[in-house]
C-alpha positions as CSV (number, residue, x, y, z in Angstrom):
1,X,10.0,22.8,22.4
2,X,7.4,21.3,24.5
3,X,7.9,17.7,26.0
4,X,10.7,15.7,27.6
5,X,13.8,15.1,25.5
6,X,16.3,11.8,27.3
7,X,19.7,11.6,25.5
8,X,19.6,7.5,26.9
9,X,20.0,4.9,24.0
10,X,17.6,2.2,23.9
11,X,15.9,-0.3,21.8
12,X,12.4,0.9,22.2
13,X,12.0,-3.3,23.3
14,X,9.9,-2.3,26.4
15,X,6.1,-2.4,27.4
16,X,5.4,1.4,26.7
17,X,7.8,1.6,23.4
18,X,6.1,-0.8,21.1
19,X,6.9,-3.9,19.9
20,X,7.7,-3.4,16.6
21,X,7.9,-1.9,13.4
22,X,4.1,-1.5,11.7
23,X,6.2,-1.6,8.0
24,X,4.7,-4.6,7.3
25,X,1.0,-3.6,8.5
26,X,1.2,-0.7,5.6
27,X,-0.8,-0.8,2.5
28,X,2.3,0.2,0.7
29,X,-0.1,0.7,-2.5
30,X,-2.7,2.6,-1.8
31,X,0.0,5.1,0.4
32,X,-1.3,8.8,-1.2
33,X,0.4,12.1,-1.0
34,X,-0.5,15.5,-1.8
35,X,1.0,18.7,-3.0
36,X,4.1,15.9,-3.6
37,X,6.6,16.2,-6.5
38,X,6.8,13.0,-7.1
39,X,3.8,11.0,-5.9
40,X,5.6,7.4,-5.4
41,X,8.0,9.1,-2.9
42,X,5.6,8.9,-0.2
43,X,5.9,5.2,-0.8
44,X,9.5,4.9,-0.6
45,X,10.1,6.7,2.8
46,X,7.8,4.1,4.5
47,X,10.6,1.7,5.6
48,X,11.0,-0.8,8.7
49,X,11.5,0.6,12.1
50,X,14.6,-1.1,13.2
51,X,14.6,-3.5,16.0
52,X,16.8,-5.6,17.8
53,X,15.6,-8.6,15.8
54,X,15.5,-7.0,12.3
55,X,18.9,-5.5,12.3
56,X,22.7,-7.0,12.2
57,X,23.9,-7.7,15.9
58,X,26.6,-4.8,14.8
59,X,23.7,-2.4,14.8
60,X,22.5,-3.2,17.9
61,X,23.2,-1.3,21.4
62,X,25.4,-3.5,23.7
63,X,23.7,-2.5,26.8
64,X,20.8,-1.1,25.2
65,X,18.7,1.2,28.2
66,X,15.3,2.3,28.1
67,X,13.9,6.1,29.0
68,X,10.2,6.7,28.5
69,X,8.3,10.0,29.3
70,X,6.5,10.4,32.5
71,X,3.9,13.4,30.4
72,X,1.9,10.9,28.1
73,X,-0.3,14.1,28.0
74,X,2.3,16.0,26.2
75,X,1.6,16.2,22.7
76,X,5.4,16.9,22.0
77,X,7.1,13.8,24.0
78,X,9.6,11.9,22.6
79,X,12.0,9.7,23.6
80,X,16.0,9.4,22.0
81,X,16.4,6.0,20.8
82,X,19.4,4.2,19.6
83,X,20.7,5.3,15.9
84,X,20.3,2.8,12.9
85,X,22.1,2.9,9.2
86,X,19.1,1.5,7.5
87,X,16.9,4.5,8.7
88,X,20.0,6.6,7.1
89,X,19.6,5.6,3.3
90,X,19.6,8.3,0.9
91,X,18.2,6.6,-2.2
92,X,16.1,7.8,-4.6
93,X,14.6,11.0,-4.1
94,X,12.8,12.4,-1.0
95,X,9.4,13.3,-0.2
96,X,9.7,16.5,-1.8
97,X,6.9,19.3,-1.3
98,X,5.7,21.0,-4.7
99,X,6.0,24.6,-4.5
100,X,5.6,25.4,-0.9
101,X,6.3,24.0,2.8
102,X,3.0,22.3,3.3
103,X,3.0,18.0,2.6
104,X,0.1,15.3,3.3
105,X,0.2,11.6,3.8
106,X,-2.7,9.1,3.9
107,X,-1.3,5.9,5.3
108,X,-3.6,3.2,5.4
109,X,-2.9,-0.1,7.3
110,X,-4.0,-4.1,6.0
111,X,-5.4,-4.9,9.5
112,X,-5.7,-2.5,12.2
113,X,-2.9,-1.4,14.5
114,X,-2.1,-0.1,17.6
115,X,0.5,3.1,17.3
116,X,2.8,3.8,19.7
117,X,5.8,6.0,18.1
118,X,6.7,7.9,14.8
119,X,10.0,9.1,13.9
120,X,10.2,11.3,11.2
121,X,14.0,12.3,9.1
122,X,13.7,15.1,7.1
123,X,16.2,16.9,4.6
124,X,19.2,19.3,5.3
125,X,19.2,23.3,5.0
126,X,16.1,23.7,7.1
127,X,13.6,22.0,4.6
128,X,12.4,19.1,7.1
129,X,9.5,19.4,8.4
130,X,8.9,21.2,11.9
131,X,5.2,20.2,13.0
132,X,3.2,17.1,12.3
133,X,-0.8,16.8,12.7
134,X,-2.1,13.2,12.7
135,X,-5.7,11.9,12.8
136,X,-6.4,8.4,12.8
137,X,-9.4,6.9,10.4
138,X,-10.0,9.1,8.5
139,X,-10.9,8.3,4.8
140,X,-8.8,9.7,2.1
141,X,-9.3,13.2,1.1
142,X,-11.6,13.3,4.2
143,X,-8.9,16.3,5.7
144,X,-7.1,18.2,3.3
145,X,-5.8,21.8,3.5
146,X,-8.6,23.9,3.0
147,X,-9.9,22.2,6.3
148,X,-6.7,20.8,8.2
149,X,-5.9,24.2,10.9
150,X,-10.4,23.7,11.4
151,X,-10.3,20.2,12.1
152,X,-8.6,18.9,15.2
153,X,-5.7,16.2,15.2
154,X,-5.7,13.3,17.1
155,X,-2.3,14.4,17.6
156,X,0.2,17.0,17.1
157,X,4.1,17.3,17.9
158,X,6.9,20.1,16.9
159,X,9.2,17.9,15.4
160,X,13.1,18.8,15.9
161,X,16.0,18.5,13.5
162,X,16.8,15.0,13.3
163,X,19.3,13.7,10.8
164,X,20.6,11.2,12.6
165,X,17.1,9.2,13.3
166,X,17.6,9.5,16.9
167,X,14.2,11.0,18.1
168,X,10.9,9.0,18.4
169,X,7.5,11.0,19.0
170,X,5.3,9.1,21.4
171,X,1.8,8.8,21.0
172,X,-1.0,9.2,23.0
173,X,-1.6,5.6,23.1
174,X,-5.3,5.5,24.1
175,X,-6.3,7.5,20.7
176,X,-4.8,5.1,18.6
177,X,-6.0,1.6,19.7
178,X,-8.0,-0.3,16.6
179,X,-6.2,2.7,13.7
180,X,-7.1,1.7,10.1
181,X,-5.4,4.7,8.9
182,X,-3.3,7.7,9.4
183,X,-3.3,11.0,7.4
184,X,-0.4,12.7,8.2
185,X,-0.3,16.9,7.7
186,X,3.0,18.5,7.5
187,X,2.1,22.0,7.7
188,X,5.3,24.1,6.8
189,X,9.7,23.4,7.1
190,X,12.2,24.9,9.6
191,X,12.9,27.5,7.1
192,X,9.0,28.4,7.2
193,X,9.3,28.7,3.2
194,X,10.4,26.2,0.2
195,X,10.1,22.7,-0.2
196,X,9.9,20.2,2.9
197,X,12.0,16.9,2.5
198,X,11.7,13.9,4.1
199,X,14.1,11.2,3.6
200,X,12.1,8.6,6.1
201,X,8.9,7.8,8.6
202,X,8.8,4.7,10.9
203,X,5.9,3.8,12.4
204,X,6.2,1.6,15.6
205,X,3.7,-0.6,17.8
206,X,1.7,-3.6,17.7
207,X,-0.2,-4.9,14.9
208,X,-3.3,-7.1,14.7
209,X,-5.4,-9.9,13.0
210,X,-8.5,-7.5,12.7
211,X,-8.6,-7.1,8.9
212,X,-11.6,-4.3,8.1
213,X,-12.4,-6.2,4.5
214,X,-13.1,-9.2,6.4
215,X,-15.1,-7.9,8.9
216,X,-17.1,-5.9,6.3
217,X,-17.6,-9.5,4.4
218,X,-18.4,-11.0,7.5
219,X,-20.9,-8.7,8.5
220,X,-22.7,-8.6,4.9
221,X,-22.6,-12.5,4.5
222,X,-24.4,-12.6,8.2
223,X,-27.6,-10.9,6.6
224,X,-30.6,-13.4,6.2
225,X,-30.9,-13.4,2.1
226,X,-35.1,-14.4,1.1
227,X,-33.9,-16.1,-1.5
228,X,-31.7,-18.4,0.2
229,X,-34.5,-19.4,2.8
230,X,-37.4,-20.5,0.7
231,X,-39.2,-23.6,2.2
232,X,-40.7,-26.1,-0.8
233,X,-44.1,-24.1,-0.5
234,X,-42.9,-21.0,-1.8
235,X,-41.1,-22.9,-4.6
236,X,-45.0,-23.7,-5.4
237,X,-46.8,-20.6,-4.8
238,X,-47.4,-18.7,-8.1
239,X,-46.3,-15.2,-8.7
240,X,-49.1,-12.7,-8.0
241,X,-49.4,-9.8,-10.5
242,X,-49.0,-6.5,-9.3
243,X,-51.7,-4.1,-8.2
């Protein structure tokens, strides 16, 4: 597989990790999922990212070291981070594809965000998923599979077995400044055949204050409205009939 795998634990705490988990930047609601079994499981494996400062000091590395990739023009890199329990829960059902390998995700975010990594667990026996396409802002619907292998991704990776949530898949970081949204195409398994599974996605960087409702308020309130500029002649001027 293409990229640079590091076997180093770390807490993903430095400048080129990301800061965060973007959990709380989702729209949780509006999450949409096709060829899914079960539609609200797309929902469910949105969870927190683990970080130092959201997890039990018992989950945390003691000396926690850092390992980044030196090929941010790989569009396989990934780093090995530091395992957490909470990314291991098995409840519920998985994000379970209907019929055949091929799962997508729209993801849309309250305020836009800055993406730096996605780590991806997917089920046992060879049904997680093995390659990942991503574009950013794109409306929903706007890619689907009848056009997904024509249009290009922002981003692509192969994605390895990872059961343990162990591996995070680095972004390119300058294509995903000021995201809205991610629609996430998970083209086919491990197995190449049957249902994909996937137990979780994290989503990590830096979120922001840039909400695109208020800006689209803002920018409609900001147009001059006649009616609310009349001076106390055009309150006297009759109406002229039409001609």
């Amino acid at each position: 597989m293409p990229g640079d795998v590091c076997s180093h634990d770390h807490d993903c705490g430095g400048e080129d990790c990301g800061s965060s988990s973007l959990h709380p930047f989702i729209n949780h609601p509006r999450i949409t999922a096709w060829n899914a079994q079960d539609d609200a499981a797309a929902q469910r494996v949105f969870r927190p990212w683990c970080a130092p400062d959201l997890v039990p000091p018992t989950h945390v590395a003691p000396s926690p070291r850092s390992h980044l990739t030196t090929d941010p023009a790989s569009v396989a890199s990934f780093v090995v981070v530091q395992p957490r329990e909470d990314r291991l829960i098995r409840e519920g059902e998985p994000l379970r594809s209907d019929d055949d390998p091929e799962l997508m995700v729209h993801v849309p975010f309250i305020s836009d965000v800055k993406v730096r990594g996605v780590m991806v667990i997917g089920g046992g026996s060879g049904s997680a998923p093995s390659r990942l396409k991503c574009w950013v802002n794109k409306a929903p619907g706007e890619i689907d599979f009848a056009n997904a292998n024509r249009k290009t991704p922002t981003q692509q990776w192969d994605l390895a077995e990872d059961h343990d949530g162990t591996l995070e898949y680095q972004t390119d970081f300058t294509q995903f400044q000021a995201v809205s949204s991610l629609t996430l195409h998970f083209p086919t398994n491990l197995n190449d055949d049957g249902d994909t599974e996937i137990w979780f996605i994290g989503l990590r960087g830096e979120g922001t204050i840039n909400r695109r409702d208020m800006i689209v308020t803002a920018v409609y309130e900001s147009r001059a409205m006649p009616q609310d500029h009349k001076t106390p002649d055009d309150e006297n001027v009759p109406c002229q009939p039409a001609v």
